[in-house]
N, C-alpha and C positions, 0 to 999 in steps of 0.2 A: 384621714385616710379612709376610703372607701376600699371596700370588699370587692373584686367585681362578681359577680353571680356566672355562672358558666353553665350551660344548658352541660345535658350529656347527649349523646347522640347513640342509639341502640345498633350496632353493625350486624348490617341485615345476614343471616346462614343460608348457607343453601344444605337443599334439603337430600342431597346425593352428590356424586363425582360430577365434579365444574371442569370443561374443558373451553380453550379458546386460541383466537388465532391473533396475534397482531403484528402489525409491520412495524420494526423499528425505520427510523429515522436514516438514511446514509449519512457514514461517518469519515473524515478525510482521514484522518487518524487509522480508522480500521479498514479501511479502504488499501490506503497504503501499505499496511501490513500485511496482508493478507496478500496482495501483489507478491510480495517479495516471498513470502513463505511458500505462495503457488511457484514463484519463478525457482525456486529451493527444492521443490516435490520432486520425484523420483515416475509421475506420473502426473497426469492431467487433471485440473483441478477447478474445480466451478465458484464462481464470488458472486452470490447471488445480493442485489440491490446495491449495487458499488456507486459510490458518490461519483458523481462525474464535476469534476470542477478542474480548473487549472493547476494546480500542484498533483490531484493522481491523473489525470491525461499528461502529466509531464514525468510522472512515475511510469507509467503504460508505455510512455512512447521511449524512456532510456532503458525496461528492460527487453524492450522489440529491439531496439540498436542492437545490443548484447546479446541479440538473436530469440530469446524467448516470445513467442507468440503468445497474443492476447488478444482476443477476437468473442465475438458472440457467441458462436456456436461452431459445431464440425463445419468445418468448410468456409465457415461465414468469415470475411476479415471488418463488417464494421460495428461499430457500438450502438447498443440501442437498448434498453430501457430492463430488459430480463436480466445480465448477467453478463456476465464474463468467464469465459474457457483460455485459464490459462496452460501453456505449455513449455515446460522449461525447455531450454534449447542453449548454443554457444556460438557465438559467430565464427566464420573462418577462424583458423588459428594461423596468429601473429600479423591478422587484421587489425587497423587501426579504427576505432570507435570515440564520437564522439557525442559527451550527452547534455544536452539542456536543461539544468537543473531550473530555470527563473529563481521564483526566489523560494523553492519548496525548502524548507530543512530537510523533511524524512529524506526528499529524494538524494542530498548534499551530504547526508549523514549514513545513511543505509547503505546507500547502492553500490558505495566504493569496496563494501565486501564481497557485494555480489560481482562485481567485478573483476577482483580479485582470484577466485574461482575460475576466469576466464586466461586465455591467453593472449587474448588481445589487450592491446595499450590502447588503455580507455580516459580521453581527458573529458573531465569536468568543469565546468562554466555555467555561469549563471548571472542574472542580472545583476547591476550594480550591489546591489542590497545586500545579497548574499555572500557577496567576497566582502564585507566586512564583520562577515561572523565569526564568532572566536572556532574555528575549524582550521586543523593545521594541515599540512603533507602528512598524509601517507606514509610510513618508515615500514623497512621489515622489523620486525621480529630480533631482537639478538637474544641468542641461547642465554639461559641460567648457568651462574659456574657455579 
């Protein structure tokens, strides 16, 4: 058996207050939640660096159904590279709404809360894939005796 020898390495100090800036990575994950929590706010809510891929454009586009606005900026309705200004909103009441999930889970699993909240009868569908995931109906609620 050999030893192996291991250098050390001296970790360089700074010599006063170290400040810095860097950009995290867009996350679909955090993307998508931050959607639903902006669609949730009581007020208008900015996502700065949002992943733009196929499951949160298909989050984006089922809490626009359900009426909340998600757009770039005041005014602006398209996506582009700064941000997203979300705005929670509800569609007509006792509208019917329908959403695209493909094969997103968050979007499959999340949004039927957020819907919930709503007054419209909201169906859900998605590609093949995602109707075989263990996600059941919907039930109310029955009281505690």
């Amino acid at each position: 058996m050999h030893a192996e020898v291991q250098e050390t390495w001296a970790v360089p100090a700074a010599d006063g207050p170290v400040s810095g800036r860097i950009r995290l990575p867009a996350s679909k994950s955090i993307t998508n939640r931050a959607l639903v929590l902006a669609a949730l706010s009581d007020r208008p809510a900015r996502i700065a660096n949002p992943l733009r891929a196929r499951d949160t454009l298909l989050a984006a586009a089922a809490l626009r159904a359900m009426g909340t606005e998600v757009a770039d900026g005041p005014g602006e309705a398209t996506v582009s590279t700064s941000g997203w200004l979300v705005t929670a909103g509800q569609p007509p009441p006792g509208s019917r709404v329908s959403v695209e999930a493909g094969n997103a889970g968050t979007v499959i699993r999340f949004l039927p809360a957020v819907a919930a909240l709503t007054s419209a009868a909201v169906h859900f569908d998605g590609d093949e894939r995602i109707r075989q995931r263990p996600v059941g109906a919907a039930r109310p609620r029955r009281p505690h005796r």
